[in-house]
N, CA, C and O atoms as a printed pandas DataFrame, in Angstrom:
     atom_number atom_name residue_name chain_id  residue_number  x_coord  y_coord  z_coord
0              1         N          UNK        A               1   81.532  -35.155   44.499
1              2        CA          UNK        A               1   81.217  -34.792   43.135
2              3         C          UNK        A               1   82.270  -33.811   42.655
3              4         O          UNK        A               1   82.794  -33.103   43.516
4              5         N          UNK        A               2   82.653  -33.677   41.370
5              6        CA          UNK        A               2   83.926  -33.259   40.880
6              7         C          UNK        A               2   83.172  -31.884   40.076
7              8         O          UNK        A               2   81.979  -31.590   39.993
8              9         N          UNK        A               3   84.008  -31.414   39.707
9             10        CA          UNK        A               3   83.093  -30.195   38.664
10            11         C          UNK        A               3   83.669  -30.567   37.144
11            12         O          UNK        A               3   83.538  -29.869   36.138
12            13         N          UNK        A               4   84.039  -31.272   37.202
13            14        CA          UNK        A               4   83.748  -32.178   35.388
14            15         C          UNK        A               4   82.308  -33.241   35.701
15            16         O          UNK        A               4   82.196  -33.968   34.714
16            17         N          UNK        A               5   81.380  -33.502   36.568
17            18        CA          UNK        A               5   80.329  -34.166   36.517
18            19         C          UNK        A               5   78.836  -33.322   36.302
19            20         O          UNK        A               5   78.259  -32.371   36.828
20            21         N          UNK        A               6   78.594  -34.306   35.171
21            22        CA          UNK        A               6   77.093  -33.284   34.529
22            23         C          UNK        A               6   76.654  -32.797   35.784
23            24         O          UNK        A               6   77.602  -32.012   35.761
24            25         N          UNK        A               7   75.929  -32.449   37.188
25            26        CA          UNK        A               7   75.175  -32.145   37.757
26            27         C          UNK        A               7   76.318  -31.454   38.800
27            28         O          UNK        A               7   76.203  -31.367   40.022
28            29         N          UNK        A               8   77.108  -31.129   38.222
29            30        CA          UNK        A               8   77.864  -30.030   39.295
30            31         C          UNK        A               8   78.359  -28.451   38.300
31            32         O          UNK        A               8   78.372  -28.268   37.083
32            33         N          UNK        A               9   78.643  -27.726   39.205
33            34        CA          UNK        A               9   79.132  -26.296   38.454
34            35         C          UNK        A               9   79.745  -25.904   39.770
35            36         O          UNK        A               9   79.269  -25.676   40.882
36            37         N          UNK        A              10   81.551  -25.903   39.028
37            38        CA          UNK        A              10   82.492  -25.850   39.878
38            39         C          UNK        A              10   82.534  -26.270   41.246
39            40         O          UNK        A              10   82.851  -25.656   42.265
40            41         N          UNK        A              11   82.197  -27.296   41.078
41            42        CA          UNK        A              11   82.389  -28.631   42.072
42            43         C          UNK        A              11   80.974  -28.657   43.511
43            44         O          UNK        A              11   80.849  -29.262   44.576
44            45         N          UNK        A              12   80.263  -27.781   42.848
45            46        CA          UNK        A              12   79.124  -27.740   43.508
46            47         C          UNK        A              12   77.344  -28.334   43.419
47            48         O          UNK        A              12   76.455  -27.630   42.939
48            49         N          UNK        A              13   77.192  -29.222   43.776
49            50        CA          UNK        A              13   75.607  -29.589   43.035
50            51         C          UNK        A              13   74.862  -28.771   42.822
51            52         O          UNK        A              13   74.165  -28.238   43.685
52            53         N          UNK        A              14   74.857  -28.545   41.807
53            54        CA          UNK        A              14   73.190  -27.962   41.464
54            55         C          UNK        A              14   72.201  -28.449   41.971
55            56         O          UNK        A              14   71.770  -29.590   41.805
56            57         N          UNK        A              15   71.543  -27.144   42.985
57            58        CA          UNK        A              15   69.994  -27.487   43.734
58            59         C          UNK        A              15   68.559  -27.239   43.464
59            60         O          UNK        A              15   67.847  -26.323   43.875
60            61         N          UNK        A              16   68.308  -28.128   42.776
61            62        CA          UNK        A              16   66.994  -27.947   41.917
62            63         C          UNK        A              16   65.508  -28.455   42.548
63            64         O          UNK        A              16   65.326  -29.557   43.065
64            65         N          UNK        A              17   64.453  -27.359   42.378
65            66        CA          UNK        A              17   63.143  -28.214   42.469
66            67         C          UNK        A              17   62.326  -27.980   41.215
67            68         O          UNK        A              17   62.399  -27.040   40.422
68            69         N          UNK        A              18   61.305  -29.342   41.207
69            70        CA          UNK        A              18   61.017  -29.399   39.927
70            71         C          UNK        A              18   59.567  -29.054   40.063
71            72         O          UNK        A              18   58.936  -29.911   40.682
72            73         N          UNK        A              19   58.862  -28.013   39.644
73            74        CA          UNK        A              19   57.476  -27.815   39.676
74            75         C          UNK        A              19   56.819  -28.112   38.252
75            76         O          UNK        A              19   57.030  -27.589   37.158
76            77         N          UNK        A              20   55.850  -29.248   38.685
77            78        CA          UNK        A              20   54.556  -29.446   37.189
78            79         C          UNK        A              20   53.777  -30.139   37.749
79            80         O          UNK        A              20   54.051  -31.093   38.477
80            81         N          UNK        A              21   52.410  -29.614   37.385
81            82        CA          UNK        A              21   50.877  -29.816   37.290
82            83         C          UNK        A              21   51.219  -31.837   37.491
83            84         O          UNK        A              21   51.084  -32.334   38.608
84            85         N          UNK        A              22   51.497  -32.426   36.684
85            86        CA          UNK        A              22   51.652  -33.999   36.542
86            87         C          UNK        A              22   52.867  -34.577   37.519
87            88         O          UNK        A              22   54.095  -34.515   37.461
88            89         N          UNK        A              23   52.071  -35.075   38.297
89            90        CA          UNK        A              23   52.972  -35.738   39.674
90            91         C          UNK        A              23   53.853  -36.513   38.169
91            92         O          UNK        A              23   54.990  -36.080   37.987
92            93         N          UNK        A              24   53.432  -37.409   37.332
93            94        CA          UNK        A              24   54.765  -37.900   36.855
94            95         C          UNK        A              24   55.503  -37.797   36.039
95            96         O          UNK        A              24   56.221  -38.656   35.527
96            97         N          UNK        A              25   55.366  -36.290   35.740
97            98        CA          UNK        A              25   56.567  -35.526   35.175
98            99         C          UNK        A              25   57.089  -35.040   36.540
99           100         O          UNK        A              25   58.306  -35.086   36.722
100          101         N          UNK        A              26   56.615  -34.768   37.116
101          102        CA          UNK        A              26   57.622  -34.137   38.720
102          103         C          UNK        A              26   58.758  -35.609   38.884
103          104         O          UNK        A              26   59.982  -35.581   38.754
104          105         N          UNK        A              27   58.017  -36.649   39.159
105          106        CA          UNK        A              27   58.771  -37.783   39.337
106          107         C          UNK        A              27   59.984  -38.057   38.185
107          108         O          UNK        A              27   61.162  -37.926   38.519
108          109         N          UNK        A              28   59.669  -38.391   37.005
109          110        CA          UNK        A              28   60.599  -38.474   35.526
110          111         C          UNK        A              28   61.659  -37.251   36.011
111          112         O          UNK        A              28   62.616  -37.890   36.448
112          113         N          UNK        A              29   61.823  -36.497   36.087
113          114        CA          UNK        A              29   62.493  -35.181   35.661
114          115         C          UNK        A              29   63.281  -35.222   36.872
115          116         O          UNK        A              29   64.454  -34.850   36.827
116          117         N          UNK        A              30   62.643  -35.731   38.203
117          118        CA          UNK        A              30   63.648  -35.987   39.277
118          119         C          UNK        A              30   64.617  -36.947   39.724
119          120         O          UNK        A              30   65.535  -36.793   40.529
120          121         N          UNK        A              31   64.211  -38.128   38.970
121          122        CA          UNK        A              31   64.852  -38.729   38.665
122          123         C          UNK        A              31   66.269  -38.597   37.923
123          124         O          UNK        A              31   67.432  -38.748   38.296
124          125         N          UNK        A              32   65.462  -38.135   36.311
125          126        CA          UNK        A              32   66.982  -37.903   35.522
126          127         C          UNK        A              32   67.489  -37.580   35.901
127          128         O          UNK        A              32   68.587  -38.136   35.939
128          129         N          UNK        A              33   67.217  -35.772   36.936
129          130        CA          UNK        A              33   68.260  -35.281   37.366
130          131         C          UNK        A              33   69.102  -35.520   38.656
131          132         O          UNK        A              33   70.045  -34.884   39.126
132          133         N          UNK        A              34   68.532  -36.513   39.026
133          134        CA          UNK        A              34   69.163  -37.253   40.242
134          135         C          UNK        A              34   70.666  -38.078   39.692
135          136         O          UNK        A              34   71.805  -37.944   40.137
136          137         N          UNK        A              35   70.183  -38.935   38.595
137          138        CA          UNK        A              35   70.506  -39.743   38.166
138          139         C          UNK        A              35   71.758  -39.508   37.782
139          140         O          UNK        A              35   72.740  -40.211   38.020
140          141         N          UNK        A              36   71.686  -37.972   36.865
141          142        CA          UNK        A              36   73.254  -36.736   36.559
142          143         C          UNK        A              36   73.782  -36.806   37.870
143          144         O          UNK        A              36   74.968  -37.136   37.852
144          145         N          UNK        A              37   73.322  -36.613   38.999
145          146        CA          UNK        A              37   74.233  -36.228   39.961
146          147         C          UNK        A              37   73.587  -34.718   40.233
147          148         O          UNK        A              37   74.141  -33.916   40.984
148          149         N          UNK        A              38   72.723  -34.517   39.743
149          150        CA          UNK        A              38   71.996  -33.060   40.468
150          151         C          UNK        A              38   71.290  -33.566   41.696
151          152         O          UNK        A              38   70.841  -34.665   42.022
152          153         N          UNK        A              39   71.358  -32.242   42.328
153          154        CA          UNK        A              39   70.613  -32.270   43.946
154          155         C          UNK        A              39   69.081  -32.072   43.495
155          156         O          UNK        A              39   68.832  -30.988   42.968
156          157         N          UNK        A              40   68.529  -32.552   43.570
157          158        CA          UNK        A              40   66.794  -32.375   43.289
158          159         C          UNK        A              40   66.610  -32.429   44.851
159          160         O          UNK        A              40   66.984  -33.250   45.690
160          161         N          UNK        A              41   65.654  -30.853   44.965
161          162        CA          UNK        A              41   65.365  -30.896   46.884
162          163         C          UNK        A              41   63.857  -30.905   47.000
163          164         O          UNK        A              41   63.300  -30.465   48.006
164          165         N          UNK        A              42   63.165  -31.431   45.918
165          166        CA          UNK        A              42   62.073  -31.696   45.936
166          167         C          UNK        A              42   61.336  -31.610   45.000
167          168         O          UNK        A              42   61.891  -31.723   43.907
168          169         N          UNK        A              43   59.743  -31.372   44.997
169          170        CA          UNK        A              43   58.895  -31.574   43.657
170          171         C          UNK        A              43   57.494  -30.945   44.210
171          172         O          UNK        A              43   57.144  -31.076   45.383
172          173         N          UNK        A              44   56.798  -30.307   43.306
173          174        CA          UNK        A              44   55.425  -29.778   43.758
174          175         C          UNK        A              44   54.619  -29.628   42.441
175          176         O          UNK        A              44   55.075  -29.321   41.339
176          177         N          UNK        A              45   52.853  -30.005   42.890
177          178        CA          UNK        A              45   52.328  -29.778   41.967
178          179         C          UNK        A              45   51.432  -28.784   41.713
179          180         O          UNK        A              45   50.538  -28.731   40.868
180          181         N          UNK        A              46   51.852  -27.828   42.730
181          182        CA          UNK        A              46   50.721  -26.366   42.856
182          183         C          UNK        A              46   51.494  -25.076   43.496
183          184         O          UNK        A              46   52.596  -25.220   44.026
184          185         N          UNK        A              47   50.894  -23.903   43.418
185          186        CA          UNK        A              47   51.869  -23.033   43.441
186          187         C          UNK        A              47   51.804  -22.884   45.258
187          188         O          UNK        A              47   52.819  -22.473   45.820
188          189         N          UNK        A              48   50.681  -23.207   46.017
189          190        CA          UNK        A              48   50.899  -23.184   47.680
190          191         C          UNK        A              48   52.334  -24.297   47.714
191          192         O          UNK        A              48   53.502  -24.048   48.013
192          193         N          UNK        A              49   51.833  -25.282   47.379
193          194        CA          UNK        A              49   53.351  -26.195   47.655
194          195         C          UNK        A              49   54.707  -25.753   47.292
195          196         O          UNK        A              49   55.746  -25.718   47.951
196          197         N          UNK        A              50   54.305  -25.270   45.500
197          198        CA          UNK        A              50   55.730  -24.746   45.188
198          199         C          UNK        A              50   56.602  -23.734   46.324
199          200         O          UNK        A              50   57.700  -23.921   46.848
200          201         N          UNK        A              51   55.940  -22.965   46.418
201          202        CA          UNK        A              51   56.336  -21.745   47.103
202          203         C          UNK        A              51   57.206  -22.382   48.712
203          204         O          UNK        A              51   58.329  -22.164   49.168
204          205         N          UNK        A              52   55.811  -23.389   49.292
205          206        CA          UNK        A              52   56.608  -24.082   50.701
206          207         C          UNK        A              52   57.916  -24.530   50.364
207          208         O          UNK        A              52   58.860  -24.343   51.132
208          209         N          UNK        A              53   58.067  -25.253   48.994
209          210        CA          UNK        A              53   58.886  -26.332   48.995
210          211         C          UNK        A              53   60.354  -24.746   48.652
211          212         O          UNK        A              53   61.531  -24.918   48.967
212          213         N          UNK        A              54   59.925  -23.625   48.104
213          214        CA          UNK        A              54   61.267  -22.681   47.270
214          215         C          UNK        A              54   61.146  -22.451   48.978
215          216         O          UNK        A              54   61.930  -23.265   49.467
216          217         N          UNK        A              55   60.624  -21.842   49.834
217          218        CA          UNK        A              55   60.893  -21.233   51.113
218          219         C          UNK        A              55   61.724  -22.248   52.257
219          220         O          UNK        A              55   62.413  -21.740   53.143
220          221         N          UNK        A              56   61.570  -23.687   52.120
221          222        CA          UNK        A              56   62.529  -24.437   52.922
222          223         C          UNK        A              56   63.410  -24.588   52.585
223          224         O          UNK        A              56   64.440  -24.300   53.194
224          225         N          UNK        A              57   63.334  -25.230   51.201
225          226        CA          UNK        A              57   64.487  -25.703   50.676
226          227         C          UNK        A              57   65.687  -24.253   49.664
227          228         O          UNK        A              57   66.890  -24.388   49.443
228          229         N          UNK        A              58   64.922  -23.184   49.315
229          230        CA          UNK        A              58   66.061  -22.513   48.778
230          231         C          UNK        A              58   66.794  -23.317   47.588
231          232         O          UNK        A              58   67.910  -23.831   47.504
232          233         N          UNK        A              59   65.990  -23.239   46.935
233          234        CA          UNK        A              59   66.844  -24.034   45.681
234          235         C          UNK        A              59   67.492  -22.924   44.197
235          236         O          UNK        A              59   66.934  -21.959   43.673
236          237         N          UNK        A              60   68.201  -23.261   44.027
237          238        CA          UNK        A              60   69.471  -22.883   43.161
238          239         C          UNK        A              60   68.299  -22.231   42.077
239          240         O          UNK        A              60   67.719  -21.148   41.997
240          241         N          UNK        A              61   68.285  -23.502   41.297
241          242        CA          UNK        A              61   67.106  -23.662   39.738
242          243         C          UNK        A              61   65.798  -23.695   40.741
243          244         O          UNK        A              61   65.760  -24.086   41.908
244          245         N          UNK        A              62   64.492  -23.038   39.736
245          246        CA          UNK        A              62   63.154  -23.417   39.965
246          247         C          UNK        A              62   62.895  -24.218   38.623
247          248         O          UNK        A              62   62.381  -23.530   37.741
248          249         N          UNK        A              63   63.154  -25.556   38.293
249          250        CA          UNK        A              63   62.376  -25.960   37.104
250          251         C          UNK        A              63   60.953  -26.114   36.964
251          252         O          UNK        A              63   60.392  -26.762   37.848
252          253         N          UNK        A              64   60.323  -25.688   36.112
253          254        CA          UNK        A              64   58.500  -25.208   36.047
254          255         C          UNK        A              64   57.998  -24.915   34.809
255          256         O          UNK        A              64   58.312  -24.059   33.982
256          257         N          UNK        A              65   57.089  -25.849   34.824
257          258        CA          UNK        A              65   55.321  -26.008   34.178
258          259         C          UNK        A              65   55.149  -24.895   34.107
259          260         O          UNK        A              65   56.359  -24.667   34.078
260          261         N          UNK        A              66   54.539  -23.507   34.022
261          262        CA          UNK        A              66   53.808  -22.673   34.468
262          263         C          UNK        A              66   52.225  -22.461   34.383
263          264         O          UNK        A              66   51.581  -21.435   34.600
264          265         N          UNK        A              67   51.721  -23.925   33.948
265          266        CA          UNK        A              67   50.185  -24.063   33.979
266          267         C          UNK        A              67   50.150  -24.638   35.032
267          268         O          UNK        A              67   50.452  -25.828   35.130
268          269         N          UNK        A              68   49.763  -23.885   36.057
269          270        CA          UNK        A              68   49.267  -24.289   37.408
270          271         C          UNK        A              68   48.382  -24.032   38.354
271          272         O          UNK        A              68   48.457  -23.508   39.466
272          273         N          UNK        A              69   47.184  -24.679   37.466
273          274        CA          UNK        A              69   46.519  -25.258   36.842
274          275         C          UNK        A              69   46.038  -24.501   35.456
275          276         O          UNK        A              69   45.303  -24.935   34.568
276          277         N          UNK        A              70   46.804  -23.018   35.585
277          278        CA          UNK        A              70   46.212  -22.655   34.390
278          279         C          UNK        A              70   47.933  -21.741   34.244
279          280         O          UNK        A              70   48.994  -22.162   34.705
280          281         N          UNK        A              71   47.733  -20.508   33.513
281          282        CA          UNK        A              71   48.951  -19.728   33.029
282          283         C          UNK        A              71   49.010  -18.584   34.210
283          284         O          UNK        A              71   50.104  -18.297   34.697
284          285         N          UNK        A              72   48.063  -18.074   34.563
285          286        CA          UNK        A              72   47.556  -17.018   35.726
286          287         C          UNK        A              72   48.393  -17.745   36.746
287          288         O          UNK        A              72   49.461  -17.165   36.943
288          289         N          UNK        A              73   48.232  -18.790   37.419
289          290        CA          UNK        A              73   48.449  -19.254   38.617
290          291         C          UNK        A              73   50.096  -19.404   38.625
291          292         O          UNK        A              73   50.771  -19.221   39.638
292          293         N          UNK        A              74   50.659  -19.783   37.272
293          294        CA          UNK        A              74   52.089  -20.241   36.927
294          295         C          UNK        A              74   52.856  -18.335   36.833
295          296         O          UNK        A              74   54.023  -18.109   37.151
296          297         N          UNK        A              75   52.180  -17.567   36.493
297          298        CA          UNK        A              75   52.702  -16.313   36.364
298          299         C          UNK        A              75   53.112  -15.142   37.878
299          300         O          UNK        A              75   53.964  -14.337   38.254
300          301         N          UNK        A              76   51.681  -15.846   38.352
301          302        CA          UNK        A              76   51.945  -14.971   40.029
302          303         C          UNK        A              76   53.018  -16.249   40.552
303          304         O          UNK        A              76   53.827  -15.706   41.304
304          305         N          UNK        A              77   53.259  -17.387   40.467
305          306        CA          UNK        A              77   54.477  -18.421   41.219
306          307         C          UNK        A              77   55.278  -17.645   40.755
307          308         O          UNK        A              77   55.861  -17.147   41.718
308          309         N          UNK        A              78   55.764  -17.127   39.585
309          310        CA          UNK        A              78   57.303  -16.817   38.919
310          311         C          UNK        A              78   57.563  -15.411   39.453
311          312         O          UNK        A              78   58.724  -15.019   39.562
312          313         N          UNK        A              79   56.584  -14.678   39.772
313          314        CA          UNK        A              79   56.653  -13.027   39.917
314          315         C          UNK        A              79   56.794  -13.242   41.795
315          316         O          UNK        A              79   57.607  -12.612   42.472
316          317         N          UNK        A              80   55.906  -14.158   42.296
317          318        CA          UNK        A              80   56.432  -14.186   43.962
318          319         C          UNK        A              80   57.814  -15.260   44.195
319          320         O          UNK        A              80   58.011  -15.568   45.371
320          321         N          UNK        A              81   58.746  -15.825   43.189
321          322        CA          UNK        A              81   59.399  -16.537   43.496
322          323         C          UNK        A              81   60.683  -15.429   43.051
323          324         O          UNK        A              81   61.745  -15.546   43.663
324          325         N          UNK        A              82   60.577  -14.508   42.126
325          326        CA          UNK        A              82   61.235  -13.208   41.721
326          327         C          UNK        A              82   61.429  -12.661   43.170
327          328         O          UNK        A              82   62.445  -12.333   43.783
328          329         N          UNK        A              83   60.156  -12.675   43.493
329          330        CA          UNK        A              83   60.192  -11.083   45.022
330          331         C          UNK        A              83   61.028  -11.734   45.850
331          332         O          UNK        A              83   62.172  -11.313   46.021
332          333         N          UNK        A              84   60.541  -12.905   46.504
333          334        CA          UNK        A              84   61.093  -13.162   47.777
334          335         C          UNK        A              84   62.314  -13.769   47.838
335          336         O          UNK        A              84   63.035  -13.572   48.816
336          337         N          UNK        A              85   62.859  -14.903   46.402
337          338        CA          UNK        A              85   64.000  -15.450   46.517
338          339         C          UNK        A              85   64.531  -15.127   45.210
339          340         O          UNK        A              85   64.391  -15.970   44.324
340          341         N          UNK        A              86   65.319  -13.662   44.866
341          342        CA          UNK        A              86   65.827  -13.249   43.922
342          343         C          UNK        A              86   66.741  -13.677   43.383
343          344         O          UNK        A              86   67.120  -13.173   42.326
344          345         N          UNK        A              87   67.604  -15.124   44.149
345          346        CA          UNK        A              87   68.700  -15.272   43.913
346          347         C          UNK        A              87   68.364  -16.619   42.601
347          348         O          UNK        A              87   69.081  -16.867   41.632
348          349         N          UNK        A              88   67.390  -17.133   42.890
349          350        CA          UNK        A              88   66.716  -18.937   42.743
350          351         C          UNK        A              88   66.039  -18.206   40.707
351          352         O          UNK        A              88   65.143  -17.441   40.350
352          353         N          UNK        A              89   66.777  -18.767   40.197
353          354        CA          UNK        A              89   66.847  -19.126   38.771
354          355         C          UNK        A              89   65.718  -19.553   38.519
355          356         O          UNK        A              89   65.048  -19.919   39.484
356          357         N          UNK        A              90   65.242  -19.632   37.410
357          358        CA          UNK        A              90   63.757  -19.846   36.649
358          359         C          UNK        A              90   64.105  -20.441   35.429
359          360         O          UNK        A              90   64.445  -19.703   34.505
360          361         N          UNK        A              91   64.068  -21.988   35.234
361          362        CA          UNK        A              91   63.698  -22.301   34.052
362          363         C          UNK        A              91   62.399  -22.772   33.700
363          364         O          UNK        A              91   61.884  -23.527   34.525
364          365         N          UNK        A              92   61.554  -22.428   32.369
365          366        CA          UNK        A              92   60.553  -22.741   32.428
366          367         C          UNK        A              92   60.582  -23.836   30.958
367          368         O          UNK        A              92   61.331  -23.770   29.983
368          369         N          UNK        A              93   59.484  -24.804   31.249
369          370        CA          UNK        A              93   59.444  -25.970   30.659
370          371         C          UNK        A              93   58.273  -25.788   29.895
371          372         O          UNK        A              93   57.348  -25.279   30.528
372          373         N          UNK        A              94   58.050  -26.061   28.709
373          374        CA          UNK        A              94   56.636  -26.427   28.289
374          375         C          UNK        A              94   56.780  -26.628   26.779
375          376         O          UNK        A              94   57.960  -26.636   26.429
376          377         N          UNK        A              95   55.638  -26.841   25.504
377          378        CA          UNK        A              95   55.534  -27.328   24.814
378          379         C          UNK        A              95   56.002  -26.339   23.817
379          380         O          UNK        A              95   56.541  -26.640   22.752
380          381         N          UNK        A              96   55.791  -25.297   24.179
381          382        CA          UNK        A              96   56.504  -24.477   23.091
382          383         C          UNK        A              96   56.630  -23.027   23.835
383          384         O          UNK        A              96   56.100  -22.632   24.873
384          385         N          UNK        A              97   57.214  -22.602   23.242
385          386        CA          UNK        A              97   57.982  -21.115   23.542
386          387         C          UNK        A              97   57.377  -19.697   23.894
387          388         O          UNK        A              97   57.946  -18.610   23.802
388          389         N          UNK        A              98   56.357  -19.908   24.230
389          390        CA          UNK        A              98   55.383  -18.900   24.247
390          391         C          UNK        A              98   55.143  -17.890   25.399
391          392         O          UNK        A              98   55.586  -18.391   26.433
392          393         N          UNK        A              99   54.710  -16.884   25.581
393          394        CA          UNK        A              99   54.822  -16.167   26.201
394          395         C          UNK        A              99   55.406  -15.876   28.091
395          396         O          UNK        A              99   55.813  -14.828   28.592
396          397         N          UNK        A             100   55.246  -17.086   28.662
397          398        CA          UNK        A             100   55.578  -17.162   29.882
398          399         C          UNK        A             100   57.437  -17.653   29.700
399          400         O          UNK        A             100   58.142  -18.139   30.585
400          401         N          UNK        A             101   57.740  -17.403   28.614
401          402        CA          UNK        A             101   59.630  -18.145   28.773
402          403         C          UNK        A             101   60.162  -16.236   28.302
403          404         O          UNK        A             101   61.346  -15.956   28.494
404          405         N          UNK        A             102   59.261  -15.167   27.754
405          406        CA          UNK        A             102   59.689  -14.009   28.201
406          407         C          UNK        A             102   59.685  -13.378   28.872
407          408         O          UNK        A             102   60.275  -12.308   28.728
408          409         N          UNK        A             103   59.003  -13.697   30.003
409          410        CA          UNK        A             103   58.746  -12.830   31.284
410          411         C          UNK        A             103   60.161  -12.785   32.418
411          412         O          UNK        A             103   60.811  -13.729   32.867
412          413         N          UNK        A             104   60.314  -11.289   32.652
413          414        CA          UNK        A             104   61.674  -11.293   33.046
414          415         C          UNK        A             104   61.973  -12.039   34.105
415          416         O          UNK        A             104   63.168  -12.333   34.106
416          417         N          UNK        A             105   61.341  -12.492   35.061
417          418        CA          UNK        A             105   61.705  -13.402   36.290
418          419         C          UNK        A             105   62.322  -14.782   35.154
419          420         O          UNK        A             105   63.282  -15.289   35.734
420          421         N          UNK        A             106   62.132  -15.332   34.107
421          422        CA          UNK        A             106   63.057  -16.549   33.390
422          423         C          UNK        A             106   63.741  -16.245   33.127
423          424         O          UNK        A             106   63.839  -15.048   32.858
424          425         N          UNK        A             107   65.043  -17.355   32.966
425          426        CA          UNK        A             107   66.275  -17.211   33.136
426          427         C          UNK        A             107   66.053  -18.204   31.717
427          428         O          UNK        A             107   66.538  -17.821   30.653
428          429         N          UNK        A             108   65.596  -18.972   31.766
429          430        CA          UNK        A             108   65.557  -19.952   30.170
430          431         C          UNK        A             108   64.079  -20.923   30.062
431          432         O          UNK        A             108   63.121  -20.904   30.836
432          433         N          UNK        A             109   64.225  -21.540   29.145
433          434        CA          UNK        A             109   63.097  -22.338   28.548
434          435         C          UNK        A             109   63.719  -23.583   27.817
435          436         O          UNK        A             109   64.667  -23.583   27.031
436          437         N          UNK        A             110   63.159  -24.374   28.146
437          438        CA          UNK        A             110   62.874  -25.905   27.488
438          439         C          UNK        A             110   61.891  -26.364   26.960
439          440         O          UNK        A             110   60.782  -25.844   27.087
440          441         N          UNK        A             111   62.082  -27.267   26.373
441          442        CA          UNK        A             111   60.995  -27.968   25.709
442          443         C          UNK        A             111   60.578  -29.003   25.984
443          444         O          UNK        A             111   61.429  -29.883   25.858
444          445         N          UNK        A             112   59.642  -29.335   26.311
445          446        CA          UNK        A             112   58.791  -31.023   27.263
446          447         C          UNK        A             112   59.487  -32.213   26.469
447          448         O          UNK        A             112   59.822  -33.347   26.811
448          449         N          UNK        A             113   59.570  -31.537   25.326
449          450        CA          UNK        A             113   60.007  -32.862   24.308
450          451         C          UNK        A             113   61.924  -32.691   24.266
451          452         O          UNK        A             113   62.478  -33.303   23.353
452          453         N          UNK        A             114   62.498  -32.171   24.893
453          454        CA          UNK        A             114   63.699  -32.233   24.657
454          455         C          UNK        A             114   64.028  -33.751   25.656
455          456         O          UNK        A             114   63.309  -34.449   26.371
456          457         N          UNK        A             115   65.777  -33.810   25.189
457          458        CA          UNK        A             115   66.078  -35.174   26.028
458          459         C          UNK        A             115   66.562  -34.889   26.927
459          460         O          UNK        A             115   67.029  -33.796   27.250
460          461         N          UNK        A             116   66.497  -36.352   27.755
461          462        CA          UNK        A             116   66.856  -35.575   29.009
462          463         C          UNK        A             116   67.784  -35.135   29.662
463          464         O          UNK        A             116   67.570  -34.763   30.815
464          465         N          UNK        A             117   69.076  -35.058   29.096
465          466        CA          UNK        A             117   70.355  -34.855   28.653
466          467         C          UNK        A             117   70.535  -32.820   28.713
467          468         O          UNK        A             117   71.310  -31.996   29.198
468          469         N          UNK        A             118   69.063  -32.835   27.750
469          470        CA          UNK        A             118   68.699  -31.432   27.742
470          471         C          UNK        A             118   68.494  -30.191   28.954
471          472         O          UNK        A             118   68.786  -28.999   29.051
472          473         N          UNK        A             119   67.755  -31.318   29.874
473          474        CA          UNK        A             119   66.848  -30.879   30.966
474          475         C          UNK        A             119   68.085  -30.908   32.219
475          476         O          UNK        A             119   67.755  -30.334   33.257
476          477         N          UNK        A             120   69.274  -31.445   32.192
477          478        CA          UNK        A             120   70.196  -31.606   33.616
478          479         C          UNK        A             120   70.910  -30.510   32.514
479          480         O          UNK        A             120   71.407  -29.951   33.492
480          481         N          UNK        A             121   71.166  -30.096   31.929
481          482        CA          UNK        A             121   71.980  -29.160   30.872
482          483         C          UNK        A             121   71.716  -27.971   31.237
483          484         O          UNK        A             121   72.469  -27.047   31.543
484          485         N          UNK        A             122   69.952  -28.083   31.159
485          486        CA          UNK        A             122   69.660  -26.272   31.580
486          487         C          UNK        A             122   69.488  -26.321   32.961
487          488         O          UNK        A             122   69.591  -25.173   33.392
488          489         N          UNK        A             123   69.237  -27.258   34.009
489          490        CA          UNK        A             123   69.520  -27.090   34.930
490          491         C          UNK        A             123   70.373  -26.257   35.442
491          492         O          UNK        A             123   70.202  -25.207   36.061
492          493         N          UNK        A             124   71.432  -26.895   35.087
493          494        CA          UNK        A             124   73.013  -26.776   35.720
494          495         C          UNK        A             124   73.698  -25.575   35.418
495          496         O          UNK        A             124   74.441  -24.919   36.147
496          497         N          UNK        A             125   73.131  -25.244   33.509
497          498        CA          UNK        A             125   73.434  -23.952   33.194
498          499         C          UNK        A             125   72.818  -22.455   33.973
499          500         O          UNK        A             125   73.189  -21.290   33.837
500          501         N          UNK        A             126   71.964  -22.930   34.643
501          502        CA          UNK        A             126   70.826  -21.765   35.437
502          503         C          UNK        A             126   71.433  -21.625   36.595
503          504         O          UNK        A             126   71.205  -20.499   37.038
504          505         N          UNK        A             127   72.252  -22.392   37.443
505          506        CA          UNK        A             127   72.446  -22.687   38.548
506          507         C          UNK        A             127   73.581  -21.154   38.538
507          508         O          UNK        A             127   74.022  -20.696   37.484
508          509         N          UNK        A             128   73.808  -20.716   39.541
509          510        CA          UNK        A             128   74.870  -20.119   39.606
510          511         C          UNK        A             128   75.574  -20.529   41.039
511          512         O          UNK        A             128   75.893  -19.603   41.785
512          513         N          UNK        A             129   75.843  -21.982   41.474
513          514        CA          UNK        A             129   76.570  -21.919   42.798
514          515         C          UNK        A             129   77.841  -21.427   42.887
515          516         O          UNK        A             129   78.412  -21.386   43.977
């Protein structure tokens, strides 16, 4: 992979996992970003999994839902994914802009409805390899 290819930053893949409540938005979103040429190192739909999947895999980006299953559950994921892996980026996804895309552990916010063009964009932009 070159670092002129969407899913690299300076010739490095961006290593992303994708956390949301809906196995098939986990699936859609891993795809696209597969599809760019991003490293997707997995997918979870709860914050016990999330957390397994940030502690093996160490991923670059955390892309994330933060209703999991509610806003409470999505807020302690972002504040223990802050503590333990300070380095791992936070973008958060959802329908609109609201209070969990200011909380200082995010790094940015998207929109469910953006394309998906959008979503390997902020990926990659979050990434700092």
């Amino acid at each position: 992979m070159s670092a002129s290819d969407p899913g690299s930053l300076n010739g490095h893949a961006a290593r992303v996992a994708v956390v949301d409540a809906d196995r098939r938005v986990q699936q859609s979103l891993a795809e696209v970003l597969r599809v760019a040429g991003v490293d997707v190192v997995g997918t979870a739909g709860d914050v016990r999994s999330a957390l397994e999947l940030v502690s093996a895999q160490e991923p670059g980006v955390l892309l994330i839902d933060p209703r999991l299953p509610d806003v409470d559950a999505g807020a302690a994921l972002l504040s223990s994914v802050r503590l333990g892996w300070p380095s791992t980026r936070i973008v958060v996804m959802g329908w609109s802009d609201s209070g969990e895309s200011r909380m200082p552990e995010v790094s940015s916010f998207i929109s469910k409805s953006a394309p998906s063009e959008e979503f390997v964009a902020a990926a990659v932009a979050a990434c700092d390899c």
